[in-house]
C-alpha positions in Angstrom: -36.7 45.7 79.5 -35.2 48.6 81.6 -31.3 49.6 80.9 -29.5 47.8 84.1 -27.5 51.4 83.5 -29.6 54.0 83.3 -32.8 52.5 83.9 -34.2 53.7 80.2 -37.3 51.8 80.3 -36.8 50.7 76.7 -33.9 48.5 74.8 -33.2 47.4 71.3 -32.6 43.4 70.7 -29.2 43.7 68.5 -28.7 39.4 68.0 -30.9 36.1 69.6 -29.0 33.0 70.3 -30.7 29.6 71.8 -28.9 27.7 74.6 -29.4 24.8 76.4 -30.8 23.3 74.0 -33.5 25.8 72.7 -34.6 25.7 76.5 -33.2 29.2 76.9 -33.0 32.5 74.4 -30.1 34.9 74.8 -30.5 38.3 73.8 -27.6 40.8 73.5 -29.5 44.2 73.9 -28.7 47.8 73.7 -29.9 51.0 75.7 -31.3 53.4 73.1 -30.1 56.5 75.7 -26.6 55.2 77.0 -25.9 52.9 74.0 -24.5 50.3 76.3 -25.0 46.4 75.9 -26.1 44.0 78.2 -27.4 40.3 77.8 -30.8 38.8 79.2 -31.8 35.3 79.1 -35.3 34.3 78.7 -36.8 30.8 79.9 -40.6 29.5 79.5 -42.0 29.4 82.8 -43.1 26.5 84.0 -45.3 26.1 87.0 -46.7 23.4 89.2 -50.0 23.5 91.3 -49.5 22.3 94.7 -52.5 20.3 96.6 -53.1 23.1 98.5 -53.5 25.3 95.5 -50.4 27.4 95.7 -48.1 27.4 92.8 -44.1 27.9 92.1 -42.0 27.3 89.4 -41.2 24.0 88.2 -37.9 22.4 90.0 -35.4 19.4 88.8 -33.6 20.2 91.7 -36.7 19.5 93.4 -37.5 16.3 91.5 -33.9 14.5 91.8 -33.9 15.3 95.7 -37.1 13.4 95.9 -36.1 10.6 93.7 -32.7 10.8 96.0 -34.5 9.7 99.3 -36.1 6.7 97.1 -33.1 5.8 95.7 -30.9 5.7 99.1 -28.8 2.6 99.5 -29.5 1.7 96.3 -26.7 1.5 93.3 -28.3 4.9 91.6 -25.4 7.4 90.5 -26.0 11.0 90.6 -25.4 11.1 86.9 -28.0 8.8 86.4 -30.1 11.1 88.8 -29.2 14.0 86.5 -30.4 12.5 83.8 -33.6 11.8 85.3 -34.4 14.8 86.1 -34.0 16.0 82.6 -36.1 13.4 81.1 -38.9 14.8 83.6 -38.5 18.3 82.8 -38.4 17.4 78.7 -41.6 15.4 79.4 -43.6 17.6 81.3 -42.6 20.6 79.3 -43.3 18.5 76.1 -47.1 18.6 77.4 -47.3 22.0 76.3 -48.9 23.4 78.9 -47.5 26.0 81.2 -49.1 25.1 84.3 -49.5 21.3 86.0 -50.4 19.4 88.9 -47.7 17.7 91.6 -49.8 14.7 90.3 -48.6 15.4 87.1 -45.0 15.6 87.8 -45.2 12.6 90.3 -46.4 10.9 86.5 -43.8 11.9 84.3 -41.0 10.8 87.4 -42.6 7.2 87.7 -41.5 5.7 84.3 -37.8 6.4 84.2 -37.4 5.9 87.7 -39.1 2.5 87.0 -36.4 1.8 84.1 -33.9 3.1 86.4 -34.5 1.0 89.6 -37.3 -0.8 90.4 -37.0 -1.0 94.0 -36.6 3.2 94.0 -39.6 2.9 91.7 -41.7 0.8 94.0 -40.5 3.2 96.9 -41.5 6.2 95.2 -44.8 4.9 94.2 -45.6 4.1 97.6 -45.6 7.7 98.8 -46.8 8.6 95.4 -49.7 6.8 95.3 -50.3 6.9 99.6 -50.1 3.1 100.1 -51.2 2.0 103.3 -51.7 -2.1 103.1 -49.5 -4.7 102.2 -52.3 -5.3 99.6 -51.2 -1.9 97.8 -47.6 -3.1 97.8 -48.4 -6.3 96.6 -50.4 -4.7 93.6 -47.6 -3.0 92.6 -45.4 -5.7 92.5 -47.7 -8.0 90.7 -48.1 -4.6 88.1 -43.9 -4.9 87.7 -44.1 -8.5 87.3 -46.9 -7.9 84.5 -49.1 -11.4 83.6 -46.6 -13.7 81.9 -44.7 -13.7 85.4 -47.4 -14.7 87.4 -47.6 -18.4 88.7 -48.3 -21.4 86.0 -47.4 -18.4 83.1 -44.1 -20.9 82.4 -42.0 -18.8 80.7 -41.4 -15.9 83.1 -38.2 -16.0 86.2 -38.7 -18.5 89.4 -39.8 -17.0 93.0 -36.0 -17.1 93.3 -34.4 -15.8 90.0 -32.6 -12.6 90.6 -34.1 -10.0 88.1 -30.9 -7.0 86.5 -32.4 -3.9 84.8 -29.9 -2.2 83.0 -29.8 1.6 83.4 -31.5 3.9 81.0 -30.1 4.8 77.5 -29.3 8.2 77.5 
């Protein structure tokens, strides 16, 4: 690490602190020829493979703003947004691995923005997934509704029953 004073292209680590949860590492350092301190913070890098093969860093700001345009006009806070976006980032880093697909991403967003709001959810998998029939949509839906709601199951809500999801536990 070069001296942001001198430019010595050495420096010695004088204390380590985690942040943000153990997401970042602070290190106070000191130049070994001016003997001034500065602070550096180091992150894991995490980095998504586009479908056309280029790659950049991983983004929650690029996550909620997708999960944004699913969620317009629906009651969806940005707190809840926030949060998330978190939960994707903490699953996809919790993979281990420090490089993954869009697909990958587009995994880890589906099931809390299914908990969240279905309708977002069922927008989002549309794009997700490229629907492009009525049949696709209708899959989905019958996938939400899972077997005991289906016609003659008896125990599940009418055609008419208004359905609440509470929001995610945080």
């Amino acid at each position: 690490m070069h001296c942001p004073f001198c430019r010595h292209p050495d420096s010695r680590v004088v204390d380590s602190r985690t942040a943000d949860d153990g997401a970042l590492i602070r290190r106070r350092r000191q130049c070994p020829s001016c003997s001034r301190r500065f602070t550096t913070v180091e992150t894991a890098s995490l980095m998504v493979i586009k479908r056309s093969g280029v790659t950049e860093p991983f983004s929650r700001t690029k996550v909620i703003a997708g999960v944004r345009k699913a969620c317009q006009g629906r009651p969806v806070t940005e707190d809840a947004l926030a949060l998330l976006g978190q939960r994707v980032e903490e699953a996809v880093r919790a993979t281990g691995s420090a490089e993954l697909s869009t697909h990958d991403v587009g995994l880890a967003i589906l099931g809390p923005l299914r908990e969240l709001d279905l309708v977002a959810y069922l927008r989002f998998a549309s794009v997700y997934r490229a629907f492009d029939s009525l049949e696709d949509f209708e899959a989905a839906i019958a996938e939400l509704r899972g077997p005991e709601d289906e016609p003659g199951a008896g125990s599940g809500p009418g055609p008419h029953t208004e359905v609440t999801v509470p929001p995610a536990a945080g």
